[in-house]
Residue, then its C-alpha position, 0 to 999 in steps of 0.5 A: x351188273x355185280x361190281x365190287x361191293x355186290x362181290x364183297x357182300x356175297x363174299x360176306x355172305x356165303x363164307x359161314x356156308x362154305x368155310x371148312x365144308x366139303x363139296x361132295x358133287x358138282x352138278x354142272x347144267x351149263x358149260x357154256x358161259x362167258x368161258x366155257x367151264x372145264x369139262x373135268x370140273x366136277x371132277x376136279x373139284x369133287x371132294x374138296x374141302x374149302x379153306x376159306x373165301x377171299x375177293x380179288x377185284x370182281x372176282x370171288x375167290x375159293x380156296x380149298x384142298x385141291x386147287x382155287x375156284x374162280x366165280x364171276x357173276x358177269x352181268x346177271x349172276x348170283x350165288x346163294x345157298x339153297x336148301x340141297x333138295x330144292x330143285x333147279x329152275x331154268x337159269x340155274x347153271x351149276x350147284x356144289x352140293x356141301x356135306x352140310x346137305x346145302x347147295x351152292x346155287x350159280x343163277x346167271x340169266x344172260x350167262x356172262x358169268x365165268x367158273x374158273x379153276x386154278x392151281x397155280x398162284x392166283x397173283x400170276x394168274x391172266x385174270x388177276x396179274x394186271x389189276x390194280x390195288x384194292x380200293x379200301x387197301x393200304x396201297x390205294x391212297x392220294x400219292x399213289x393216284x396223284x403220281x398215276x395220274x400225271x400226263x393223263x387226259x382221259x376223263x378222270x371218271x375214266x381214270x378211276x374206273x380203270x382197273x389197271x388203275x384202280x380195282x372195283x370203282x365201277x360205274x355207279x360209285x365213281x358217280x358217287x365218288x366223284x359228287x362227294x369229292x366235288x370234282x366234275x368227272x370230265x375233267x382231264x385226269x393229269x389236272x387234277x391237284x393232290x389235294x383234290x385226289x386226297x378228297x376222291x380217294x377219301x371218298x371212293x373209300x367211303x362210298x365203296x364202304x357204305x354200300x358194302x355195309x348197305x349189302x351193295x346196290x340193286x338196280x336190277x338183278x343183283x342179290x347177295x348170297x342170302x338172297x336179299x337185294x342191296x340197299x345202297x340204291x336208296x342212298x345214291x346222290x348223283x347216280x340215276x339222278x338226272x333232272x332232279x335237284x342237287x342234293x348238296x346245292x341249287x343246282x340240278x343234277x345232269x346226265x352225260x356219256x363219258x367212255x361210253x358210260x351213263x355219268x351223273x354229276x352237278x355242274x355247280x357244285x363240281x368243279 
């Protein structure tokens, strides 16, 4: 599934496509997705100049002349650009065709993906309105998590991918961020000293940062909007990792269900 940093890289991705283009048609293939697109969508949209790219969360953000698109890429879904004359295949549900003669392409096999369109203020916006700070922002830092986390006692993995909490630490990088910061991810929420959080926040910011560098992490269906797969997966440490030496410590890594999750951690060398 396409977590933040998949996000972030096709962000990175299409801008230089997007940026300062005009959508002259919308061709919609498939209304019906995790929310059914608007019928008046392509209308709505039609003629728009595109301002600029932004990401909130998993949401990627297109902010134009006429109003905000909202792209989700759900479970499967990519975005790229294609050449406007290169034909649709079966899971290509919906095209922007660009004054530049260029497509964006929405791919989604399993369609739980979304296309959303807004003009009120996105910050008040349903999906939006309760998320927590971005990881890699000022506003996420040790105090912060420290002060959230008191009088919890759900699992600190869970904690870290709440995204009330937290945005964009799913299942994999809070794994990873929670190897790196040596902290076992069962451990009650509220038990957790400010100092240990200092070294998870530390490392979330680190592991998001690497994979965004690394293009993300394909494990299945995800690319960028170049097309070209992640490449984080090759630098994973716990994750998917189970029955293989540590790579910190004598110790094997070992796989657990936490909130009904996949978890990978080391029980010697996390505490």
């Amino acid at each position: 599934m396409p977590e933040l940093p998949e996000v972030e890289t096709t962000k990175r991705g299409l801008a230089p496509h997007l940026e300062g283009r005009k959508v002259k048609l919308c061709e919609i293939r498939q209304h019906s997705l995790r929310w059914p697109v608007d019928a008046d969508f392509a209308a709505k949209i039609r003629g728009a100049r595109i301002q600029r790219l932004d990401r909130r969360a998993k949401y990627l953000l297109v902010e134009t002349d006429k109003g905000l698109a909202i792209w989700h890429l759900g479970m499967s879904g990519s975005l790229r650009i294609v050449d406007g004359k290169l034909p649709p295949e079966k899971h290509d549900h919906i095209d922007w065709l660009l004054d530049s003669g260029q497509r964006l392409r929405f791919h989604d096999p399993r369609r739980f993906g979304a296309l959303l369109w807004t003009t009120e203020d996105i910050a008040d916006h349903e999906l939006i309105a309760h998320l927590g700070p971005e990881p890699l922002s000022d506003e996420f830092h040790s105090d912060y998590l420290y002060s959230a986390s008191r009088n919890r006692k759900a699992p600190v993995k869970t904690f870290i991918m709440d995204g009330r909490i937290v945005v964009g630490v799913g299942n994999i990088y809070a794994s990873e961020a929670l190897f790196m910061a040596g902290i076992r991810p069962q451990t009650p929420a509220g038990k957790i000293s400010r100092p240990r959080y200092a070294r998870l926040v530390e490392a979330i910011k680190t592991v998001l940062a690497a994979a965004i560098e690394q293009g993300g992490t394909t494990l299945k269906d995800f690319v960028g909007g170049d097309g070209k797969p992640g490449y984080f997966a090759q630098q994973l440490n716990a994750y998917g990792r189970a029955g293989q030496p540590c790579p910190r410590c004598p110790g094997t890594i070992r796989e657990q269900i936490i909130g009904q999750r996949n978890t990978f951690f080391c029980p010697r060398c996390q505490r």
